[in-house]
Structures are given as structure tokens and as C-alpha cells.
py3Dmol code that shows the C-alpha trace and the ligand (Angstrom):
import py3Dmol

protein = """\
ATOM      1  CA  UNK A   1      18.597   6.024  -7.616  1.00  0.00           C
ATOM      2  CA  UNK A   2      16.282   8.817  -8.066  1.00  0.00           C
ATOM      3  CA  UNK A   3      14.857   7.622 -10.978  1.00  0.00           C
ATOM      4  CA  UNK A   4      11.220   6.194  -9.527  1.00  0.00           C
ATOM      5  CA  UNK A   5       8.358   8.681  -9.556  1.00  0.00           C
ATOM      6  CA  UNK A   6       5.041   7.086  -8.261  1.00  0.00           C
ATOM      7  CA  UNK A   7       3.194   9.429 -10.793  1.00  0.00           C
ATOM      8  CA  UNK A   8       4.254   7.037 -13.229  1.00  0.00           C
ATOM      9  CA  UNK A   9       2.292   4.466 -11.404  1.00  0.00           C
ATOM     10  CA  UNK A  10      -0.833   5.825  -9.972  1.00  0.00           C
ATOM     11  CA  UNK A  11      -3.946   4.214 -10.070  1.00  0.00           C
ATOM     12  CA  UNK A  12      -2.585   1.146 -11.515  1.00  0.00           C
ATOM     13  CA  UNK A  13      -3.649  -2.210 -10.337  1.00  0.00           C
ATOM     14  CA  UNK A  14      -0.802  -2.359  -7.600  1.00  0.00           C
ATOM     15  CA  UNK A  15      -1.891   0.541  -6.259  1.00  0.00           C
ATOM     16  CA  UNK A  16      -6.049  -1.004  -6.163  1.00  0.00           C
ATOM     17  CA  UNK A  17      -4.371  -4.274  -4.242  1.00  0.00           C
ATOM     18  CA  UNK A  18      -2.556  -2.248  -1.821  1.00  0.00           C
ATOM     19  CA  UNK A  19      -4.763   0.983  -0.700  1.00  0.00           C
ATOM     20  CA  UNK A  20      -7.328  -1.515  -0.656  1.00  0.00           C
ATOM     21  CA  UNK A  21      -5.461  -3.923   1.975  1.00  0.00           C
ATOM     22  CA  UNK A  22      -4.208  -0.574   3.474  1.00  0.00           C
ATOM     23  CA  UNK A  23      -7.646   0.826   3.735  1.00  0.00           C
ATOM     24  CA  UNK A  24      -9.018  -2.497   6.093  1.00  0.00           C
ATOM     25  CA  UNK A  25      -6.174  -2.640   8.096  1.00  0.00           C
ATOM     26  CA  UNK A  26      -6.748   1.247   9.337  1.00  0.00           C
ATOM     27  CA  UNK A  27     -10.452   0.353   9.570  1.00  0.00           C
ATOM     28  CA  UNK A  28     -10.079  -2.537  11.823  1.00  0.00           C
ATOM     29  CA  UNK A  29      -7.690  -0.754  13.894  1.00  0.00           C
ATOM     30  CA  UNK A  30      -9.990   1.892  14.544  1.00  0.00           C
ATOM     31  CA  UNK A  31     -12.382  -0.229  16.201  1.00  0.00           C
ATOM     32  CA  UNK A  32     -11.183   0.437  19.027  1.00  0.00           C
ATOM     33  CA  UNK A  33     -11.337   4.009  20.409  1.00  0.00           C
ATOM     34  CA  UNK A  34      -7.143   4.244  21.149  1.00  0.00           C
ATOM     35  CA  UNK A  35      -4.629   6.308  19.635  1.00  0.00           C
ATOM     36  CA  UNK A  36      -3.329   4.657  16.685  1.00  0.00           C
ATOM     37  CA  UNK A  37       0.021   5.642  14.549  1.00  0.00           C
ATOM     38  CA  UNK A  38       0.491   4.807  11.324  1.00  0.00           C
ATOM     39  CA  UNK A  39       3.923   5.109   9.378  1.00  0.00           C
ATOM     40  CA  UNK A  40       4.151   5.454   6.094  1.00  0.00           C
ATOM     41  CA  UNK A  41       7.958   4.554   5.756  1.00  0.00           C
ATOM     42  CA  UNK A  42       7.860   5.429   1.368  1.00  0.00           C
ATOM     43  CA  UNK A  43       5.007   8.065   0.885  1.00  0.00           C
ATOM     44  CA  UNK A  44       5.467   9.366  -2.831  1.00  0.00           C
ATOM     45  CA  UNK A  45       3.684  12.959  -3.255  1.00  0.00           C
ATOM     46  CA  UNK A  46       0.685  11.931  -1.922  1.00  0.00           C
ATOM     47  CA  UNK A  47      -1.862  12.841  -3.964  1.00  0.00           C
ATOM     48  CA  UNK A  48      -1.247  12.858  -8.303  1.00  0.00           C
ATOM     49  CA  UNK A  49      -3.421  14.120 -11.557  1.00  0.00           C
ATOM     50  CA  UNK A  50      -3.954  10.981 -13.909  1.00  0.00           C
ATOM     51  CA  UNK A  51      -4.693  13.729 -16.417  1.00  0.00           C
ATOM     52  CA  UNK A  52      -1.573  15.392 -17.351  1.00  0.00           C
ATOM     53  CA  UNK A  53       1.977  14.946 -16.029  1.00  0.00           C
ATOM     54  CA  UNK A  54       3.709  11.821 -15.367  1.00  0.00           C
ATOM     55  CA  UNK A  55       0.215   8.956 -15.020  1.00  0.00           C
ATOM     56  CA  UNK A  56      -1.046  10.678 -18.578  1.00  0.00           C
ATOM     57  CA  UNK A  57       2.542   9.361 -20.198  1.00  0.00           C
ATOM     58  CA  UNK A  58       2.146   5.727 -18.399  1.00  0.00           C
ATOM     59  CA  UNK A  59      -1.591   5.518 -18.850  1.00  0.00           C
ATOM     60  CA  UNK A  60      -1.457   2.621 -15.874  1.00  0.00           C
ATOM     61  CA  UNK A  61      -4.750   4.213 -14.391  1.00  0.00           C
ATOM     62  CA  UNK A  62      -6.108   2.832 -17.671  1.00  0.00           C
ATOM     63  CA  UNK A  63      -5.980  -0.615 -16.841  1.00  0.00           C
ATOM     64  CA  UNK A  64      -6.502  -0.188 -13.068  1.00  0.00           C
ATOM     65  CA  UNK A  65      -8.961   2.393 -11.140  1.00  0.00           C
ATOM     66  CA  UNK A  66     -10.485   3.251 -14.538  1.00  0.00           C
ATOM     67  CA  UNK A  67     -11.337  -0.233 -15.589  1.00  0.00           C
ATOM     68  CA  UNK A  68     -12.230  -1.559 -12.127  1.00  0.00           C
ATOM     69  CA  UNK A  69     -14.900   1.984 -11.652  1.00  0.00           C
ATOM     70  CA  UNK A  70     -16.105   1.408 -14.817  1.00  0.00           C
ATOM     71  CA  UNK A  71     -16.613  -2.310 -14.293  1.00  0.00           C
ATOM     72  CA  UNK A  72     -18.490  -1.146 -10.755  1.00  0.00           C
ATOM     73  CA  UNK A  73     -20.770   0.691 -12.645  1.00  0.00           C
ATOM     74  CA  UNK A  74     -22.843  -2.272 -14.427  1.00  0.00           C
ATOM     75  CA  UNK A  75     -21.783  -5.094 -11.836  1.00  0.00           C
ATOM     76  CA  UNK A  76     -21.659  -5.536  -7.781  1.00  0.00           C
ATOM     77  CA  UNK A  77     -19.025  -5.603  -6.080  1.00  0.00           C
ATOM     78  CA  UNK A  78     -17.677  -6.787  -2.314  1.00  0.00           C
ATOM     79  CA  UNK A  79     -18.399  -3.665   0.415  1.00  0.00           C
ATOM     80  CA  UNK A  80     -14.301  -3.586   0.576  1.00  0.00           C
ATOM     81  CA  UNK A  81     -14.225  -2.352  -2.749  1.00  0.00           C
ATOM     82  CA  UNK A  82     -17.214   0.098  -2.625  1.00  0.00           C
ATOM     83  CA  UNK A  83     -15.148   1.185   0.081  1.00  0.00           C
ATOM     84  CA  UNK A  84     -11.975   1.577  -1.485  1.00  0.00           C
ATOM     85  CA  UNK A  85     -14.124   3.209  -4.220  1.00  0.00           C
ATOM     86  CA  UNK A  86     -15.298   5.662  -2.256  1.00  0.00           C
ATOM     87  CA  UNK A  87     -11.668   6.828  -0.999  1.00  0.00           C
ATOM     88  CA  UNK A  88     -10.866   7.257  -4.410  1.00  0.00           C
ATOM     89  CA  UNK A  89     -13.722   9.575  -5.519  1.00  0.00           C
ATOM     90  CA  UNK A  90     -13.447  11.224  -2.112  1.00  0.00           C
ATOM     91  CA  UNK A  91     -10.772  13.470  -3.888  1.00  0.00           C
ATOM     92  CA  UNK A  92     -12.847  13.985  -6.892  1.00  0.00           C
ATOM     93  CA  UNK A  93     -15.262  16.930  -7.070  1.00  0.00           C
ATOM     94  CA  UNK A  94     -16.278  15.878 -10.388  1.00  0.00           C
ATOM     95  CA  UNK A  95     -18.073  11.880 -11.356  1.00  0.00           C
ATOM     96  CA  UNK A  96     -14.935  11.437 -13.526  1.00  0.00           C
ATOM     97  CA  UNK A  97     -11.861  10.219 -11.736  1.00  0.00           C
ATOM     98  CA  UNK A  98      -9.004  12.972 -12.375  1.00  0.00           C
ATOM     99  CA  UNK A  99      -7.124  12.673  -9.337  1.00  0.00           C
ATOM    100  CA  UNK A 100      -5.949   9.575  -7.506  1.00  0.00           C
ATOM    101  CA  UNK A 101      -4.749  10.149  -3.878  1.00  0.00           C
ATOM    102  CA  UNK A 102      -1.767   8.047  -2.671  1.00  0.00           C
ATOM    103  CA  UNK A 103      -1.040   6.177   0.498  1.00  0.00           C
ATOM    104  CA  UNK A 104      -0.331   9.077   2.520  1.00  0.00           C
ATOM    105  CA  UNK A 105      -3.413  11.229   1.012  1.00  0.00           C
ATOM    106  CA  UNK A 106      -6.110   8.011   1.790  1.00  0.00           C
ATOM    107  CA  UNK A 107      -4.240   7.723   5.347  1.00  0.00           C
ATOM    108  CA  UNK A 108      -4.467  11.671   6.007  1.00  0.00           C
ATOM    109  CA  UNK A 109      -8.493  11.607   5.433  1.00  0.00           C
ATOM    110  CA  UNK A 110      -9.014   8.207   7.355  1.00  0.00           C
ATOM    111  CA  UNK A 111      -7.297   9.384  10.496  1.00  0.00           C
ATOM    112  CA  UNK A 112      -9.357  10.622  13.848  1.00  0.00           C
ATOM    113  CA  UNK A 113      -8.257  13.598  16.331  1.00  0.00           C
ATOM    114  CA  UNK A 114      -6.623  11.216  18.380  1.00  0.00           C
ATOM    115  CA  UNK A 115      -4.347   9.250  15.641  1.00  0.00           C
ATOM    116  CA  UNK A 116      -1.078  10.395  13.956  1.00  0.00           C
ATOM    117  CA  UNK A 117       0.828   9.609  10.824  1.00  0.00           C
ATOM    118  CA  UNK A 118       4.299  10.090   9.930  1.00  0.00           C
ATOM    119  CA  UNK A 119       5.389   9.961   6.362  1.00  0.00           C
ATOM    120  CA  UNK A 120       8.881   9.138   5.298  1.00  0.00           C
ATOM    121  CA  UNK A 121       9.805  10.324   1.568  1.00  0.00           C
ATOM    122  CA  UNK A 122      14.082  10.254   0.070  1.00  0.00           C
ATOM    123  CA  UNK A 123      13.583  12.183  -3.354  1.00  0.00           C
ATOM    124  CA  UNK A 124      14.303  15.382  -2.977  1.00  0.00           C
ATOM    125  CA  UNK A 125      11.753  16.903  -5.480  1.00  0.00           C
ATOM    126  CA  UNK A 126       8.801  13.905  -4.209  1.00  0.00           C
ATOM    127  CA  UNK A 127       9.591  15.556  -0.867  1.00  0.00           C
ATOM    128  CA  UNK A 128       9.039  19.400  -1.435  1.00  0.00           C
ATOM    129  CA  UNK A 129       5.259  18.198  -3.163  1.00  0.00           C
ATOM    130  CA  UNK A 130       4.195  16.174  -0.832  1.00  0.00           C
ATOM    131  CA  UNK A 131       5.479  18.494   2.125  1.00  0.00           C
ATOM    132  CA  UNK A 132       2.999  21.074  -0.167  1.00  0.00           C
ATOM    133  CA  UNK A 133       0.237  18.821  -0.981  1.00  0.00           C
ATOM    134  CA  UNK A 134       0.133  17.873   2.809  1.00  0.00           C
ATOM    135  CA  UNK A 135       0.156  21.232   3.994  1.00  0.00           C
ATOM    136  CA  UNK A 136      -3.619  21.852   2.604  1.00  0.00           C
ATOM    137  CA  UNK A 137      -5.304  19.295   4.813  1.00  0.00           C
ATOM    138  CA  UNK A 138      -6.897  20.089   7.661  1.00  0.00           C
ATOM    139  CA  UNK A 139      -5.643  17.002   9.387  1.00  0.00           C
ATOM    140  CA  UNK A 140      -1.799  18.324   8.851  1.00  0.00           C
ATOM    141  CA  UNK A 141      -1.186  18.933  12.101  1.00  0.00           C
ATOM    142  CA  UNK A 142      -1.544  15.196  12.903  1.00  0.00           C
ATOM    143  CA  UNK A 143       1.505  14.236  10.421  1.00  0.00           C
ATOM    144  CA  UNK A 144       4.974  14.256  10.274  1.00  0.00           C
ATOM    145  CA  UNK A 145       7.189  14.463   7.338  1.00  0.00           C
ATOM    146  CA  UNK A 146      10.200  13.515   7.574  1.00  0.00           C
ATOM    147  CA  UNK A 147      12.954  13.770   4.694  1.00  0.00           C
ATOM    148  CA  UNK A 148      14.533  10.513   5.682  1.00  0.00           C
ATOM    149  CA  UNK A 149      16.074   7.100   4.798  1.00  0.00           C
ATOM    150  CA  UNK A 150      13.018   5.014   6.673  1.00  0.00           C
ATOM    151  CA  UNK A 151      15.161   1.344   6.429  1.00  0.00           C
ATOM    152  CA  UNK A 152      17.357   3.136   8.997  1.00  0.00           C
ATOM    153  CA  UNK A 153      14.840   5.353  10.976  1.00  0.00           C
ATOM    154  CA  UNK A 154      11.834   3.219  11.685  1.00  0.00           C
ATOM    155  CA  UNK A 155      13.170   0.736  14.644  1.00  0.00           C
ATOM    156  CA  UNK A 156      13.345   4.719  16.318  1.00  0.00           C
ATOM    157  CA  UNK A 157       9.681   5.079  16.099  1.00  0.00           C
ATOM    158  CA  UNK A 158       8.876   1.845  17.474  1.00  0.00           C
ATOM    159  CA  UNK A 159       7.226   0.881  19.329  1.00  0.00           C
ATOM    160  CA  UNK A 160       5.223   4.227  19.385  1.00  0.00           C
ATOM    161  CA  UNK A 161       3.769   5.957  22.095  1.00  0.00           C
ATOM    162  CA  UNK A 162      -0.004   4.604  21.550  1.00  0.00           C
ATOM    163  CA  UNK A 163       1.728   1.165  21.688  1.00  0.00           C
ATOM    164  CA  UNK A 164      -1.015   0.608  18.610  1.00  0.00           C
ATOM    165  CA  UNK A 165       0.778   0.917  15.259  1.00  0.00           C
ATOM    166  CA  UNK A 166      -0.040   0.260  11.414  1.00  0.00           C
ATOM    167  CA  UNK A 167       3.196   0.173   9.224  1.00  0.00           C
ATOM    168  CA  UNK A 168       3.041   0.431   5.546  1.00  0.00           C
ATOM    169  CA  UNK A 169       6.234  -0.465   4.027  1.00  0.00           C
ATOM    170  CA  UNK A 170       6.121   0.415   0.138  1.00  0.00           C
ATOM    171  CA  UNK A 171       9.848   0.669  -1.094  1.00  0.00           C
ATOM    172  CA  UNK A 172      10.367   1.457  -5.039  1.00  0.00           C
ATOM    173  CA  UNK A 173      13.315  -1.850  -5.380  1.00  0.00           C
ATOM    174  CA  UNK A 174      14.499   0.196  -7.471  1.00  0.00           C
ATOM    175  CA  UNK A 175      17.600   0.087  -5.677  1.00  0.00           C
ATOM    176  CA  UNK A 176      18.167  -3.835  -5.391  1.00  0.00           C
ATOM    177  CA  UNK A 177      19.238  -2.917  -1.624  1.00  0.00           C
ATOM    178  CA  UNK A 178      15.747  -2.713  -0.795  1.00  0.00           C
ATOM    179  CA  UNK A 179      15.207  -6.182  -0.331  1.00  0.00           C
ATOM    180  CA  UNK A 180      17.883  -6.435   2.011  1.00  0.00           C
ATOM    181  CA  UNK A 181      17.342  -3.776   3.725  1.00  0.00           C
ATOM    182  CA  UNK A 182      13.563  -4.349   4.099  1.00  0.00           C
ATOM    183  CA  UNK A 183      14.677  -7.731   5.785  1.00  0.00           C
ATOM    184  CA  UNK A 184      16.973  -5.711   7.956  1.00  0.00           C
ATOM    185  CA  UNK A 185      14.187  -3.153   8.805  1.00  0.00           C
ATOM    186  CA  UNK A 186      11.508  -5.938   9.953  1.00  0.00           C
ATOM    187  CA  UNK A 187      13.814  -8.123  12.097  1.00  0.00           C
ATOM    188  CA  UNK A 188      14.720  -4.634  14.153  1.00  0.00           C
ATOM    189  CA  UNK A 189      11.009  -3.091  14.102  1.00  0.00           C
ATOM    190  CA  UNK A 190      10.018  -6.964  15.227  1.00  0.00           C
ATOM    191  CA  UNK A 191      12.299  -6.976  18.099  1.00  0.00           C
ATOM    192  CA  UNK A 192      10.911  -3.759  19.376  1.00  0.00           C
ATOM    193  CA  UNK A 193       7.598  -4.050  18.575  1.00  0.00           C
ATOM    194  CA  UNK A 194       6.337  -7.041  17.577  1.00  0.00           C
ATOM    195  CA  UNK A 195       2.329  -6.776  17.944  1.00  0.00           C
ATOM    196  CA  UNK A 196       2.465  -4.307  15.460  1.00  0.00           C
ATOM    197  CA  UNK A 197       0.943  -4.488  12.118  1.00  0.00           C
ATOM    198  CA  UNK A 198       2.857  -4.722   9.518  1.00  0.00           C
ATOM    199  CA  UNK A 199       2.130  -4.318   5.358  1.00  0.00           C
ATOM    200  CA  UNK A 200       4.522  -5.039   2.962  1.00  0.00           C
ATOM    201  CA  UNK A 201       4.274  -4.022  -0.538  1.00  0.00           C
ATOM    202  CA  UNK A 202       6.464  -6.071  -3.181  1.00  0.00           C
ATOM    203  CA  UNK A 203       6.415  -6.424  -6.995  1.00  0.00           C
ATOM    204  CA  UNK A 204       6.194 -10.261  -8.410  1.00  0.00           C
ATOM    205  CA  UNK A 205       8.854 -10.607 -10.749  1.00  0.00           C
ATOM    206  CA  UNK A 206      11.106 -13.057 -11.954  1.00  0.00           C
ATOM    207  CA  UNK A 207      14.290 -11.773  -9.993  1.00  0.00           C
ATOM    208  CA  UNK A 208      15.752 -13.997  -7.252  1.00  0.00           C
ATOM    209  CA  UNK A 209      15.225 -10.885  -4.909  1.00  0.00           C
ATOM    210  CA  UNK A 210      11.667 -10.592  -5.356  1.00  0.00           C
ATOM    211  CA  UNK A 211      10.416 -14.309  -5.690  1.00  0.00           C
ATOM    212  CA  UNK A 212      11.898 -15.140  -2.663  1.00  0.00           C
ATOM    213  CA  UNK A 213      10.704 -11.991  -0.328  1.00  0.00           C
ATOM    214  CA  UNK A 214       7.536 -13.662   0.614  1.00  0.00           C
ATOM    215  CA  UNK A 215       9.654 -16.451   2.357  1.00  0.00           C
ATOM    216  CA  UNK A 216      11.903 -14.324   4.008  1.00  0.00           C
ATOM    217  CA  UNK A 217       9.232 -12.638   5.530  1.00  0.00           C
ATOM    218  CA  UNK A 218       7.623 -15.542   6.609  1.00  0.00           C
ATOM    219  CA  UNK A 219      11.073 -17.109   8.000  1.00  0.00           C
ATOM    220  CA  UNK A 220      10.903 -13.466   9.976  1.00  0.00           C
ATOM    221  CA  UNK A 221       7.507 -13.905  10.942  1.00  0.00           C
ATOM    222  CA  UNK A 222       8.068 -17.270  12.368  1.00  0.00           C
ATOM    223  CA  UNK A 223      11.423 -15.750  14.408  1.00  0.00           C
ATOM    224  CA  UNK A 224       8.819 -13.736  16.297  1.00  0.00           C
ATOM    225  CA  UNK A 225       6.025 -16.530  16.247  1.00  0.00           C
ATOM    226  CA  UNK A 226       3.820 -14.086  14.743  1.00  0.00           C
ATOM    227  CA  UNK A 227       0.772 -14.606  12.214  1.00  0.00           C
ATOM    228  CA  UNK A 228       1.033 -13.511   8.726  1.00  0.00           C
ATOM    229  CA  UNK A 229      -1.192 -13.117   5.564  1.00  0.00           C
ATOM    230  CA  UNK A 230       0.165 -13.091   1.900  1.00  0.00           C
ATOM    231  CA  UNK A 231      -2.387 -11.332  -1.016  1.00  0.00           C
ATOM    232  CA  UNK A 232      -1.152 -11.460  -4.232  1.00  0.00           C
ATOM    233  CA  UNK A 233      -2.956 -10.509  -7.732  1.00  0.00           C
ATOM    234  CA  UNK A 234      -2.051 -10.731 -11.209  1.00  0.00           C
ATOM    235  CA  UNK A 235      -3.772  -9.302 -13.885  1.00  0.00           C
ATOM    236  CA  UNK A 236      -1.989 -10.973 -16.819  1.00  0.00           C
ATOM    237  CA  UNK A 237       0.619 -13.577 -18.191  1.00  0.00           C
ATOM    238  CA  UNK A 238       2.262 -12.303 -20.955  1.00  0.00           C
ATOM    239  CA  UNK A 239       5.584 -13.557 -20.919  1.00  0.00           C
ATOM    240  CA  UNK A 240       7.128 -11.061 -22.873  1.00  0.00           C
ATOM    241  CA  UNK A 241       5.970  -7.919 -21.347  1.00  0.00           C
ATOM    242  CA  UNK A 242       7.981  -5.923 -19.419  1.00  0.00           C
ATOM    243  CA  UNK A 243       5.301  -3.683 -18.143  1.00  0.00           C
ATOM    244  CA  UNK A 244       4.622  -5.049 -13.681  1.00  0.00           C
ATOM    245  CA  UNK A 245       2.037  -8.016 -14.194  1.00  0.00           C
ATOM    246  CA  UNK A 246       1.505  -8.862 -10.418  1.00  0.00           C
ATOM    247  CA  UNK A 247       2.136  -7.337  -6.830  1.00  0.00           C
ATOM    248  CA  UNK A 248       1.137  -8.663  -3.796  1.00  0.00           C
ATOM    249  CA  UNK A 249       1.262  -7.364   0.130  1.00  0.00           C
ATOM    250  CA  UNK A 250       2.568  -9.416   2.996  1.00  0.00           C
ATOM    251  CA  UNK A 251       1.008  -8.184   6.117  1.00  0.00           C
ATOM    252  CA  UNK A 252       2.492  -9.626   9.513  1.00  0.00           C
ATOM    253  CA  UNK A 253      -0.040  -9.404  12.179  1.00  0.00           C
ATOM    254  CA  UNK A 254      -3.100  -9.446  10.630  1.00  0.00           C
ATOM    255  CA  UNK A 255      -6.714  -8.532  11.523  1.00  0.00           C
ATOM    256  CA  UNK A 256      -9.003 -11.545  11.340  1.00  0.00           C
ATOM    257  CA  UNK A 257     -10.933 -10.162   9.468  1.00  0.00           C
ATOM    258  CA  UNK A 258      -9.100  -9.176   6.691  1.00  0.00           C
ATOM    259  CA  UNK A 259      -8.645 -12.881   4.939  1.00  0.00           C
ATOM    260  CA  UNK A 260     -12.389 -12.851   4.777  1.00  0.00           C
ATOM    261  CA  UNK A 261     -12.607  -9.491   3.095  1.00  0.00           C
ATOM    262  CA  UNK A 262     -10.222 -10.077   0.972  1.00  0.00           C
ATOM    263  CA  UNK A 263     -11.299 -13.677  -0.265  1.00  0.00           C
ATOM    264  CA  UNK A 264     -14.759 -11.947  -0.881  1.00  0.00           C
ATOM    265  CA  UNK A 265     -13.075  -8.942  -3.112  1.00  0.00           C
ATOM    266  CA  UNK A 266     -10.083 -10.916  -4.964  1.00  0.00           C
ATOM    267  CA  UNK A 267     -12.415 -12.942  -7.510  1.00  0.00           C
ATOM    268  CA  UNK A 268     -14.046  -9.676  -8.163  1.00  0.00           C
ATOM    269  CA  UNK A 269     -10.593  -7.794  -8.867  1.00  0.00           C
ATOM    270  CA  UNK A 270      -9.049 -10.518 -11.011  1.00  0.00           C
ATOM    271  CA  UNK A 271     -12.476 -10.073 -13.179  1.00  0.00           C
ATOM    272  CA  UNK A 272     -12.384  -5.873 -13.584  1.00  0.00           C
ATOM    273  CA  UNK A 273      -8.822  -6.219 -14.190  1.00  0.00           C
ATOM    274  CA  UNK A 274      -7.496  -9.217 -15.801  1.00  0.00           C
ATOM    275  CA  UNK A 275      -6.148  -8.470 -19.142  1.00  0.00           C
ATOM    276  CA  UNK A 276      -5.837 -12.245 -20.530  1.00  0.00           C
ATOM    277  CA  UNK A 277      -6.235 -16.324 -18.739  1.00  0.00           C
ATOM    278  CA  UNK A 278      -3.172 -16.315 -16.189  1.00  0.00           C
ATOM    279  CA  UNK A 279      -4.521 -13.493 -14.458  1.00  0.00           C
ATOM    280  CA  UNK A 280      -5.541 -14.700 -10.834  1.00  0.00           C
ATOM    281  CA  UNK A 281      -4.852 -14.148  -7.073  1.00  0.00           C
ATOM    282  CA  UNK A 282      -3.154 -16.343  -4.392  1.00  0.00           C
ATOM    283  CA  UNK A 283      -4.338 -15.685  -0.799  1.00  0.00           C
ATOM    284  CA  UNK A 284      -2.203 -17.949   2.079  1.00  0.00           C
ATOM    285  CA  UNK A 285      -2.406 -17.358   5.795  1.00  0.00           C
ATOM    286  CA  UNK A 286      -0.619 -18.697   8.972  1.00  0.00           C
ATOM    287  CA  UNK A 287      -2.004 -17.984  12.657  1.00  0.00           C
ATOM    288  CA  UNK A 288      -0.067 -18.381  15.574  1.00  0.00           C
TER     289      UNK A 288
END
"""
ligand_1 = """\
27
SAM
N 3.296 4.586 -0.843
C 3.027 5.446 -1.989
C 1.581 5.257 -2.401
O 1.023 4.160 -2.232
O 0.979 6.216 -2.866
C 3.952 5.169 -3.132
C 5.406 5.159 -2.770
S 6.541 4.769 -4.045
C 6.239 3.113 -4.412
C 8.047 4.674 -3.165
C 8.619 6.024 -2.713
O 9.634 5.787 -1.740
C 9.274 6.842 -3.810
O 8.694 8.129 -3.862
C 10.765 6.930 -3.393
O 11.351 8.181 -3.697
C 10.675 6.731 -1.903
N 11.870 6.132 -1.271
C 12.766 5.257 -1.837
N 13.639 4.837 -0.907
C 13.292 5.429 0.277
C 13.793 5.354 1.605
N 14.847 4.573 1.893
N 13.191 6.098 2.582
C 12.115 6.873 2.282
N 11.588 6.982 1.031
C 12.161 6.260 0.045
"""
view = py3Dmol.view(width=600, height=400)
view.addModel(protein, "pdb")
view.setStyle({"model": 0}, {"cartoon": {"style": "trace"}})
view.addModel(ligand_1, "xyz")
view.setStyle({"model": 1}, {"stick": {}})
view.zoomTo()
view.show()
């Protein structure tokens, strides 16, 4: 336990799939002028340098949000990703990308006066930076951190106060637990809330635990007769490799509009960023 730093990670091509989804899902929410609170039940330190420190020993940036910028630079490409582009250079001052900002970072700049967002975050040194790198927004007064176990605090937050809540669920597995506990975590935040949206982060690997997550969380979704959306995208097929190949989100509740966006931005994705022929996408929906 302990082990997982998201440094490691930043910028890679699970992170493109997921602050992309993320970014819609606040968007849409937004349309409409209520409060809206967003939990961020595993938020990393919020905010990393790919140029030194942990991403410059993984390099993953290389073969994500470098490869899909450059590939935006002589090709168009669907207004979700210019979006999600434009989040990304948000936190650069310079036209080279040095600094990617993580879930809680991209969440902190999209929120208005009236929103909130509460972080969770277990590590104890994670914690202490992203308490820091939080504290230098101007929007920090609108966010909680709490120093917490979120499997066992998020049924308390729900439903919140605003009654309209985003939940971004985006455990490490690196403690096998998680998948149980995730399933655990969604049955409870269900029963108390269940027209909230949900987003589920998971890694696609060949583990019994992760290959079947999808249908547990549809078997859940179905328990609460409640619509559902499953984006995944691989970038490559090398058997071999041990390096993550695929991710994909699960997202119960899901704004109409966001199969649309996403069928328009997936072909483009698999194109910046697939490294050989299996790379590809699968994109399934159910509507109550
Ligand atoms: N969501 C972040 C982003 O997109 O930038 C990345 C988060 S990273 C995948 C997962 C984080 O969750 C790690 O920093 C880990 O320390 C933390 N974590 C693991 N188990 C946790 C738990 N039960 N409650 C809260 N945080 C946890």
C-alpha cells in the first residue's frame, strides 16, 4: 500500500480518456445555473511537472498528452478534445506543455461561485502536496480536503446538499480490495443518492478483478434501474508488455450528450495515440 504515486502516471493516455470524460460531465452539469458538488473520492497531488520528478522517470506523457498535442497541431480534431486541450495548456504559461494538472486541479478551475468540490487523498505525503498545491487557487475556499479512506466516507456526503452531484471515483487497485470495495461504495452511494452521476475509472487488464468490473457495475446499475455508459480505449496490443495498454470509465447516469461527444472524439484518440493495430475503443450504452 503506499506504493502508487500518480506522478508516475501523468499525462498518459488514461489520464486523456478520463479528464476528458470528466471534463463533459462537469460541463453538462453546469448547464443549469444550480449548485453542483463534485467529489473527487482519489485526488493524487493535483497538479505534477512532466519535466523532472516522478513523470520524467516514466516518460508516460510521451505517448499520451505529448503525442495527442502534437498530433492536434497538423490535424483537426472533435471540439471535446480542443476542449480538453485547452484545460491542459490552461496551466501552462509557456506553448510547451511542462505541467499537467490532475483531476482535482482541472475540477478546481472549472468550478463557479456557487459549486463545491471535496477531494479525498490516503497517502500521507500525496496529501501534504496537494493540501499545498490547493492552497494557491483562488477557488480554495470552495474545496475540501479531506485526509480520508473515501470507500468508507462517501455514502456520508450523499446525497449532498445541492441534491446535484458529479462523483469521480479513480482508485489506484493497487490494493486488490479496491474492487470490492468500489462495489461496496456504489451500492451504498446508489441507495442514497441514486440520480447522481457517477464516473468510474478502471484499468483493463487481464485479472479476474478488473475484466469483470464493468459487469458488476452494470449488475449495480440495473439494481437501481439506472442508465449507464462504458468508454474504453486502448492504445496497443502487445501481449508481452507489462506497461497499462487500456483504461476505460464507466459512468452511471449519464448526460445524453456525452455518447455523442465521445463517439465523435474516440476515432480521433485511437489515431494520436495508438502505438500498433489492436489499438481501438469500445463505446456501449444502456438507457433506462
Ligand atoms: N484522480 C487523480 C487524477 O486524475 O489526477 C489521480 C488519482 S490516483 C489514480 C489514486 C490516488 O488515490 C492515489 O494518490 C492514492 O494515494 C489515493 N488513494 C488510494 N486509496 C484511497 C482511498 N481509499 N481513499 C482516498 N484516496 C485513496
Amino acid at each position: 500500500m503506499f506504493s502508487y504515486r500518480h506522478a508516475f502516471h501523468a499525462g498518459s493516455h488514461a489520464d486523456i480518456l478520463k479528464h476528458l470524460v470528466m471534463i463533459h460531465l462537469v460541463e453538462y452539469l453546469q448547464e443549469k445555473p444550480g449548485a453542483l458538488t463534485i467529489v473527487d473520492t482519489h485526488a493524487g497531488a493535483g497538479i505534477y511537472s512532466l519535466i523532472d520528478g516522478f513523470a520524467a522517470v516514466s516518460n508516460e506523457a510521451d505517448q499520451g498528452i505529448y503525442r495527442l498535442a502534437k498530433f492536434s497541431e497538423i490535424n483537426s480534431v472533435s471540439p471535446g478534445i480542443a476542449n480538453y486541450l485547452e484545460c491542459i495548456r490552461a496551466e501552462n504559461i509557456a506553448e510547451e506543455i511542462a505541467i499537467y494538472p490532475g483531476s482535482p486541479f482541472i475540477l478546481a478551475r472549472l468550478l463557479r461561485s456557487q459549486d463545491r468540490l471535496k477531494l479525498f487523498e490516503l497517502h500521507p505525503k500525496e496529501i501534504d502536496i496537494l493540501r499545498h498545491n490547493i492552497g494557491e487557487l483562488k477557488q480554495s475556499k470552495q474545496i475540501d480536503i479531506y485526509a480520508e479512506d473515501s470507500f468508507a466516507r462517501l455514502k456520508g456526503l450523499m446525497p449532498p446538499p445541492s441534491r446535484r452531484g458529479l462523483v469521480l471515483i479513480d482508485p489506484s487497485y493497487e490494493d486488490k480490495q479496491d474492487y470490492r470495495y468500489l462495489e461496496t461504495t456504489m451500492e451504498e452511494a446508489l441507495q442514497r443518492f441514486a440520480t447522481g452521476c457517477y464516473a468510474i475509472w478502471y484499468p483493463c487488464l487481464s485479472r479476474r478483478e478488473s475484466a469483470s468490473l464493468p459487469d458488476h457495475m452494470k449488475k449495480i446499475a440495473a439494481t437501481h434501474n439506472r442508465s449507464w455508459l462504458q468508454v474504453e480505449l486502448r492504445v496497443e496490443n502487445a501481449p508481452k508488455e507489462r506497461r497499462l495498454q487500456a483504461s476505460g470509465m464507466f459512468i452511471i447516469n449519464p448526460p445524453w450528450t456525452l455518447e455523442k461527444q465521445l463517439a465523435e472524439s474516440l476515432p480521433t484518440l485511437v489515431k494520436a495515440l495508438g502505438q500498433d493495430r489492436g489499438a481501438g475503443f469500445v463505446l456501449k450504452s444502456f438507457e433506462v
